[in-house]
Structure formats: C-alpha cells, structure tokens
C-alpha positions as CSV (number, residue, x, y, z in Angstrom):
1,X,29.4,-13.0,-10.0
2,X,28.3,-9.8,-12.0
3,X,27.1,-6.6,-12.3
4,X,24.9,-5.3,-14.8
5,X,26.1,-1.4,-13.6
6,X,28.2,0.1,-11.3
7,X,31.8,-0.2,-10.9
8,X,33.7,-0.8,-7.6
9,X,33.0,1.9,-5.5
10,X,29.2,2.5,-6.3
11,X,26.3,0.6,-4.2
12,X,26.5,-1.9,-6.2
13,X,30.0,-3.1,-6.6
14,X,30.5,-2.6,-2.9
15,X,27.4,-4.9,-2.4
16,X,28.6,-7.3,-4.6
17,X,32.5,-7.0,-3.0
18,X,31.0,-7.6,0.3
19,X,29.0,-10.8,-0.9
20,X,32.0,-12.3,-1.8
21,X,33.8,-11.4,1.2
22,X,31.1,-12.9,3.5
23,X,31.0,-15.8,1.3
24,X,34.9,-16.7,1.5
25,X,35.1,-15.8,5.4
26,X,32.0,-18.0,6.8
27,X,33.0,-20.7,4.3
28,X,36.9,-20.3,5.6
29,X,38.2,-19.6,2.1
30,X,36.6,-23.1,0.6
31,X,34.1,-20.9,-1.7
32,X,36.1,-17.8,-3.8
33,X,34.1,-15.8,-6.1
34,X,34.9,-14.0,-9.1
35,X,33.6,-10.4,-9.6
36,X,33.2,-8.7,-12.5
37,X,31.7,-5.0,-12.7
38,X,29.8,-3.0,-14.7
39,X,30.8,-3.5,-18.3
40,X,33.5,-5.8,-17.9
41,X,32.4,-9.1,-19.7
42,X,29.4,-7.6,-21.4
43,X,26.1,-5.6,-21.3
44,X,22.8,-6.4,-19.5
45,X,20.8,-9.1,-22.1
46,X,24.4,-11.0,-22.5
47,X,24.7,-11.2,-18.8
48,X,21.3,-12.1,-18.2
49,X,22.2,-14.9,-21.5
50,X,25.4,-16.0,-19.7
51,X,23.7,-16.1,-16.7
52,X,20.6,-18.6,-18.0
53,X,23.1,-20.3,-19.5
54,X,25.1,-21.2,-16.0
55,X,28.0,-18.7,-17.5
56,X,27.8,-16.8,-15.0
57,X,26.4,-18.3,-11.3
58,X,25.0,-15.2,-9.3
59,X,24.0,-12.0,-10.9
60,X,22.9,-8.5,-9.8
61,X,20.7,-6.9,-12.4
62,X,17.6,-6.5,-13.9
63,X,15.5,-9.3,-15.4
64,X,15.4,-9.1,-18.9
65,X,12.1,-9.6,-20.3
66,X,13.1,-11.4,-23.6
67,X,12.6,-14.9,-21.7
68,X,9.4,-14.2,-19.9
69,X,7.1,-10.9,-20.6
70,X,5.5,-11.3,-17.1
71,X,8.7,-10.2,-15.5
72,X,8.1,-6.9,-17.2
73,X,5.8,-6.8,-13.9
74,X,9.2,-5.5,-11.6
75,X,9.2,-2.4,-13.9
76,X,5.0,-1.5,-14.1
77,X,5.0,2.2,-13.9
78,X,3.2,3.9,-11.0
79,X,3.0,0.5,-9.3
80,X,3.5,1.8,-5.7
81,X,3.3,5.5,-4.7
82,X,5.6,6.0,-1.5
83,X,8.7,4.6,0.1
84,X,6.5,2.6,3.2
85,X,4.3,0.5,-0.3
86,X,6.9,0.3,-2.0
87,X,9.6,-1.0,0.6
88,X,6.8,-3.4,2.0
89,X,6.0,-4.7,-1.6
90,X,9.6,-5.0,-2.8
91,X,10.7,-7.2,0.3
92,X,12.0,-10.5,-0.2
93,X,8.7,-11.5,1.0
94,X,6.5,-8.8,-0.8
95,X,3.7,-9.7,-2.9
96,X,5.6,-8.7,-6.2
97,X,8.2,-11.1,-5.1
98,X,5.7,-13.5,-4.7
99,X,4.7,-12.9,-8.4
100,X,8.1,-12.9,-9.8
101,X,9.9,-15.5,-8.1
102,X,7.8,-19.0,-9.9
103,X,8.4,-16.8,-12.8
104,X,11.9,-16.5,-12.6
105,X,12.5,-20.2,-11.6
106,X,11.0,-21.0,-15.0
107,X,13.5,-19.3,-16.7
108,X,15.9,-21.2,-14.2
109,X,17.2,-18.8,-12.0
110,X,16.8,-18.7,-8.5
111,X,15.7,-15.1,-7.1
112,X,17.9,-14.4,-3.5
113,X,16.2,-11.0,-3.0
114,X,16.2,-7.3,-4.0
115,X,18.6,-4.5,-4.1
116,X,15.9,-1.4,-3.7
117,X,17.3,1.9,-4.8
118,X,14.5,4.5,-5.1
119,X,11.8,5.8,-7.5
120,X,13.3,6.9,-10.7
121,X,13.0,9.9,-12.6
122,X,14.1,12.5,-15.8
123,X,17.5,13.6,-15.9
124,X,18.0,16.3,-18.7
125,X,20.0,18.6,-20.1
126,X,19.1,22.3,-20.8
127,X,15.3,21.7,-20.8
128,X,13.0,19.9,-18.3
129,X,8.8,19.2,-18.4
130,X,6.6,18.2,-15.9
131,X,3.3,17.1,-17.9
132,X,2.4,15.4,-20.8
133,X,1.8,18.5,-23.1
134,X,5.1,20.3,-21.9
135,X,7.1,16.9,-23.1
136,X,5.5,16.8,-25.9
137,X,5.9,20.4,-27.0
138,X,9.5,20.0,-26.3
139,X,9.7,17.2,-27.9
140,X,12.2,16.0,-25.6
141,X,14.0,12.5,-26.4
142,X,14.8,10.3,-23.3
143,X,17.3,7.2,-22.9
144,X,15.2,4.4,-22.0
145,X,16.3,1.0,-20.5
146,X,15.0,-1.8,-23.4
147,X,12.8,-3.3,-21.2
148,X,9.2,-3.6,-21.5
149,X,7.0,-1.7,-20.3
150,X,9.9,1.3,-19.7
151,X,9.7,2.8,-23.3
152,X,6.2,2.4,-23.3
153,X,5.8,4.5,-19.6
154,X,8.4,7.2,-20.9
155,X,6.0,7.8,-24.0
156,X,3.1,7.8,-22.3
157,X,4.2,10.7,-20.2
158,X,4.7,12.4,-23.1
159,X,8.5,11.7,-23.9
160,X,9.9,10.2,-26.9
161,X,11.8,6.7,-25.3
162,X,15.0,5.8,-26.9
163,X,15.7,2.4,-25.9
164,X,19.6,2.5,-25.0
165,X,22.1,0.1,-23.1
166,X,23.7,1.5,-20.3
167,X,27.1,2.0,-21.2
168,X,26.6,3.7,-24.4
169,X,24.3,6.6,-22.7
170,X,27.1,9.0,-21.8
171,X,28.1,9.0,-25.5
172,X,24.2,9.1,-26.6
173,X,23.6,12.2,-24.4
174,X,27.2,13.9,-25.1
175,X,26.4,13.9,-29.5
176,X,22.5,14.7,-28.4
177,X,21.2,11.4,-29.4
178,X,18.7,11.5,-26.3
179,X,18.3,14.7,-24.7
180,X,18.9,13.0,-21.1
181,X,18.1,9.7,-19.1
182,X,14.8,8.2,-17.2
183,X,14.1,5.9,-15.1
184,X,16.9,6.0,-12.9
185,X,17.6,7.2,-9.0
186,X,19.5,10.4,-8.9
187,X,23.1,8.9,-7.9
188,X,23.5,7.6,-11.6
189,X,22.5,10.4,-13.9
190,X,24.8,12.6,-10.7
191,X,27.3,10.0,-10.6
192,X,28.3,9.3,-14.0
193,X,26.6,12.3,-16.4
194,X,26.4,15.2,-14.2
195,X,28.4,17.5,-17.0
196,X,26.2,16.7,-19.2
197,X,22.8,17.2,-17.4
198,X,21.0,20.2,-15.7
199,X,17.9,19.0,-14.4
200,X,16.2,16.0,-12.5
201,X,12.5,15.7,-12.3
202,X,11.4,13.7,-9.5
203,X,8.7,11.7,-11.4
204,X,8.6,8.5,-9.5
205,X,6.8,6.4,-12.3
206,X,9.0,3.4,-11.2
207,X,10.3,2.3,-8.4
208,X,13.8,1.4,-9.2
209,X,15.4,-1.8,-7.7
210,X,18.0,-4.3,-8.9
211,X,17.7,-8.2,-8.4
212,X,20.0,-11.6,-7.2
213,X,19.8,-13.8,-9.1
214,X,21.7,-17.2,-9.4
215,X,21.8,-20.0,-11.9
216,X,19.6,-22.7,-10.6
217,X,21.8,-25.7,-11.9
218,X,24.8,-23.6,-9.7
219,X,22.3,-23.3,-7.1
220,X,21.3,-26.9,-6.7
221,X,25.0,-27.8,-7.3
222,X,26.1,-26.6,-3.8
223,X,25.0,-28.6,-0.4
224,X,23.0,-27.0,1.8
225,X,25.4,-25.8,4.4
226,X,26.6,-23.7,1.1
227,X,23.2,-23.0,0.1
228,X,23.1,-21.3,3.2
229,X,26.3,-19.5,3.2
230,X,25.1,-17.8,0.4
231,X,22.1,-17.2,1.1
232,X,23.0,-15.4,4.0
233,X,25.9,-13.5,2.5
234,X,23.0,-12.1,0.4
235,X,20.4,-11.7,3.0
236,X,23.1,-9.3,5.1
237,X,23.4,-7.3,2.0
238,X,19.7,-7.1,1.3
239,X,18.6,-6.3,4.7
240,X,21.6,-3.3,5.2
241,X,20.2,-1.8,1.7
242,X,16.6,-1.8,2.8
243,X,17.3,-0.3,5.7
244,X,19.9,2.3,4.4
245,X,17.9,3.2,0.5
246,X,15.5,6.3,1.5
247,X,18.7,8.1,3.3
248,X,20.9,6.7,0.7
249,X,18.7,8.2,-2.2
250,X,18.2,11.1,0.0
251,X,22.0,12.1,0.1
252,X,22.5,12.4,-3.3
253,X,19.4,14.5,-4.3
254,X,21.3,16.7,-1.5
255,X,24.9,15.8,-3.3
256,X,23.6,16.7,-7.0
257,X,21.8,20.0,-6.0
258,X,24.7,21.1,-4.7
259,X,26.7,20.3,-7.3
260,X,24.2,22.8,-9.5
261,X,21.9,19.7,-10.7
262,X,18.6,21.3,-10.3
263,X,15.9,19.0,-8.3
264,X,12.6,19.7,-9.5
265,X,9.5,17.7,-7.8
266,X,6.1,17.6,-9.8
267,X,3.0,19.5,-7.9
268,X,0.6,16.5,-6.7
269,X,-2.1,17.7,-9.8
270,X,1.0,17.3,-12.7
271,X,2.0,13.8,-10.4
272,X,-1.6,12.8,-10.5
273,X,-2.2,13.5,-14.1
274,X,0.8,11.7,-15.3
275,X,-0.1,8.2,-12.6
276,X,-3.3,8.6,-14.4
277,X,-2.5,8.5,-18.0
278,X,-0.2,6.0,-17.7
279,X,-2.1,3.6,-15.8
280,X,-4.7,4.1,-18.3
281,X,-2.2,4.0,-21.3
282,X,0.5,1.4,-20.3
283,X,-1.6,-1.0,-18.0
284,X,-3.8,-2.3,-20.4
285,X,-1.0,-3.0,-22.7
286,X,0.9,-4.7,-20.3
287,X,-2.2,-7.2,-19.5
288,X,-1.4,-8.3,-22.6
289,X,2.2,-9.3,-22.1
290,X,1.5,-10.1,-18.0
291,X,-1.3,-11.8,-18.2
292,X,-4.7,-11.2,-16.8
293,X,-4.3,-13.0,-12.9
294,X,-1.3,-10.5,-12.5
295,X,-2.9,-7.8,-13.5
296,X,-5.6,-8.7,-11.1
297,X,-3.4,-8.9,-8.8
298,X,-1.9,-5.7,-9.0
299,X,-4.5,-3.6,-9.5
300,X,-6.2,-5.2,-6.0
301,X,-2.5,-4.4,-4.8
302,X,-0.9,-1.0,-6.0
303,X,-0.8,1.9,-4.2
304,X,-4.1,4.5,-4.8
305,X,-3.1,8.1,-5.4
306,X,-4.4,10.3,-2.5
C-alpha cells in the first residue's frame, strides 16, 4: 500500500497505518501489508503506473488522467460550492462517485471510497491576488498538480500554472521557480512550506479529496471474507474522515494564522467572478476531454452560486 503524499504522521499516513492495522487484527495477522509513504518508491504517475500494473495493490492518491481524461472530472473546478454539496457529492455513494467509479474499473482499479480533505486554495509568498486582473498584473506563477483540468483552472483565474510534482515544490518555491502553491487545503502549504509562504487565499475552486484505490486483479485475488476485511478497514477510515474534514481543515487555517500565515477569504463579488469565468473558460474545454453525458450530468448537478 502507498501514498502518493504525506509521510507518517500526516492524515494520510496515519489513515493508511490504521488500514493496515485493521486489516492484520480482524484478519488475526493472516493479511500483513506493506506501507510505503510519500515519496518513498516514487512520485504520483509511477504510483498510479505501478499500481495499474498490480505493482502496487491498494493506493491512496489521486487518479492520474493519462489513462482516462474523464477522470479529470474529480478535479472540475467550481464543481460544488460548500462543505453540505460537496460532502454529499463526494460520498462513496455521491453522484461523482457514481461517474468515476465504471471509469476507474476500466482502467482496472477498483475505487474503495474517498479521502475528502477541503476546498483548495493559493498559497504564496510575499504577494497574494484575489481576481483575475490583480493575478494577472502580478503576474504571479503558481505550482500546479499536472492533472487536467488543474493548470487550466489556475490560468483561468488569472495565474500562470506551472505543472510540478509534489516533491519537488519546496525546492521550486525556495529558487522562485513558482511564486507559491494551489490547489491544496491549508495543512500542506502550513505543514511543509510555511517558511517559504506568507499568504493563503481561500479560493475554493476545487474541492480537494484523495482516493482508494486497489488493483483489480489483487482485488479479485482475495475471497470474499478478505474482500470484506478490507473493505471495511477502508470504510472505518473513510467514514472517521468524513466526519472529522470540516474541523480538521478548520484547525489548521486556525494553526497557520497563528503561525503568521495570513488567511485571506475572497468577498462573495471576487468569488462569484472567478466561479464564473472559469466555468465559462474551463468547462467547455473539459467537455471535450469528459465527454458530453458527464458534462450533462454535472451541470444538472453542481452547486449554483447564490
């Protein structure tokens, strides 16, 4: 089992650590996993490649588009608007979910549920901009995670998107490569570049949530007694981190502004302007890639600003 990020004492390698813990106790030691954390056998496409390959058996991470550009649905910016929509369309049994999942089994993978986090935002260091124009103007540079559409939504709010694997971002940052991060909740650009960075706009043009995922030929290797184990193992995890995200996202805004991050929250007219362009700007290109019965289905489905 892997990580794509995190290392043992973050969300996720605790999640992860207790997976395997559950697993080995209600299968009285018969089932043993190996965990690997962020980093430590590779980044994010050759985990998600050593995972399709049955490499690797159970994985927490995000999809990688390369196989299948419809999965570049998890990351549609502006999708859902509040924590209720977003929690409620995120679930195991959400209507994304029910997208993603045929999708995903495709590939060859078999989707065990989500790992929700929070909506993302811009981390950045000695500047900050809340509109389109005042990005541009700056011309601020932003890390972005290489997977469609996340450059795309980073450029449409007027940003320029680098497209940067997580473990080189501290060093892309530190020699001013990208002038900060995006997309991400607060605990990692706190957590891992908080002497780097100043400010963190609250953005919320994605909702940012990590996947398990397991190997289909590991999955359909196990009876169903061990099916079930860790299924379950999985589900406990899942169901804690629903329940515990909004106050666990919560606690570190509170962490890093007291720390000297400043927290910096858009007025509704600079959040409305930025869901609006990039709907208009990123949607349509991702109809392309997505296809045109998703796209029905999630403009019948998203959240409508207020």
């Amino acid at each position: 089992m892997a990580t794509e990020s995190g290392d043992r004492e973050s969300p996720h390698g605790l999640a992860v650590k207790k997976i395997a813990d559950l697993v080995a106790e209600k299968s009285d030691g018969r089932i043993s996993m190996n965990v690997f954390y962020q980093g430590e056998i590779g980044g994010p496409q050759e985990l998600f490649d050593q995972l399709v390959r049955g490499n690797i058996d159970l994985f927490l991470g995000w999809p990688q588009t390369s196989y299948d550009e419809r999965l570049g649905v998890l990351q549609l910016p502006y999708l859902t608007l509040g924590w209720d929509d977003a929690l409620e369309a995120y679930s195991t049994d959400g209507w994304i979910s029910e997208i993603v999942e045929p999708v995903l089994s495709d590939i060859g993978l078999k989707y065990l549920g989500p790992f929700p986090e929070g909506f993302g935002g811009i981390a950045t260091a000695d500047t900050y901009a809340t509109s389109y124009e005042e990005a541009q103007e700056k011309g601020i540079k932003l890390r972005s995670q290489p997977i469609f559409p996340l450059p795309q939504t980073i450029q449409a709010m007027g940003f320029q998107a680098v497209p940067i694997d997580w473990s080189e971002v501290y060093t892309s940052i530190q020699t001013g490569v990208v002038d900060g991060d995006s997309s991400n909740v607060i605990y990692w650009d706190y957590t891992y570049f908080n002497d780097l960075l100043d400010y963190f706009v609250h953005s919320r043009h994605n909702f940012s949530f990590y996947t398990f995922l397991m190997n289909q030929r590991s999955w359909k290797s196990l009876d169903e007694e061990d099916r079930g184990i860790i299924s379950d193992a999985v589900s406990t995890v899942v169901n804690e981190q629903f329940q515990n995200a909004q106050a666990e996202d919560q606690k570190w805004i509170q962490k890093a502004q007291e720390e000297g991050m400043e927290y910096i929250e858009p007025t509704d007219a600079e959040m409305k302007a930025w869901v609006e362009r990039v709907r208009e700007k990123v949607w349509p290109q991702a109809e392309e890639a997505l296809g045109e019965d998703i796209m029905n289905t999630v403009r019948e489905r998203a959240s409508t600003p207020e």
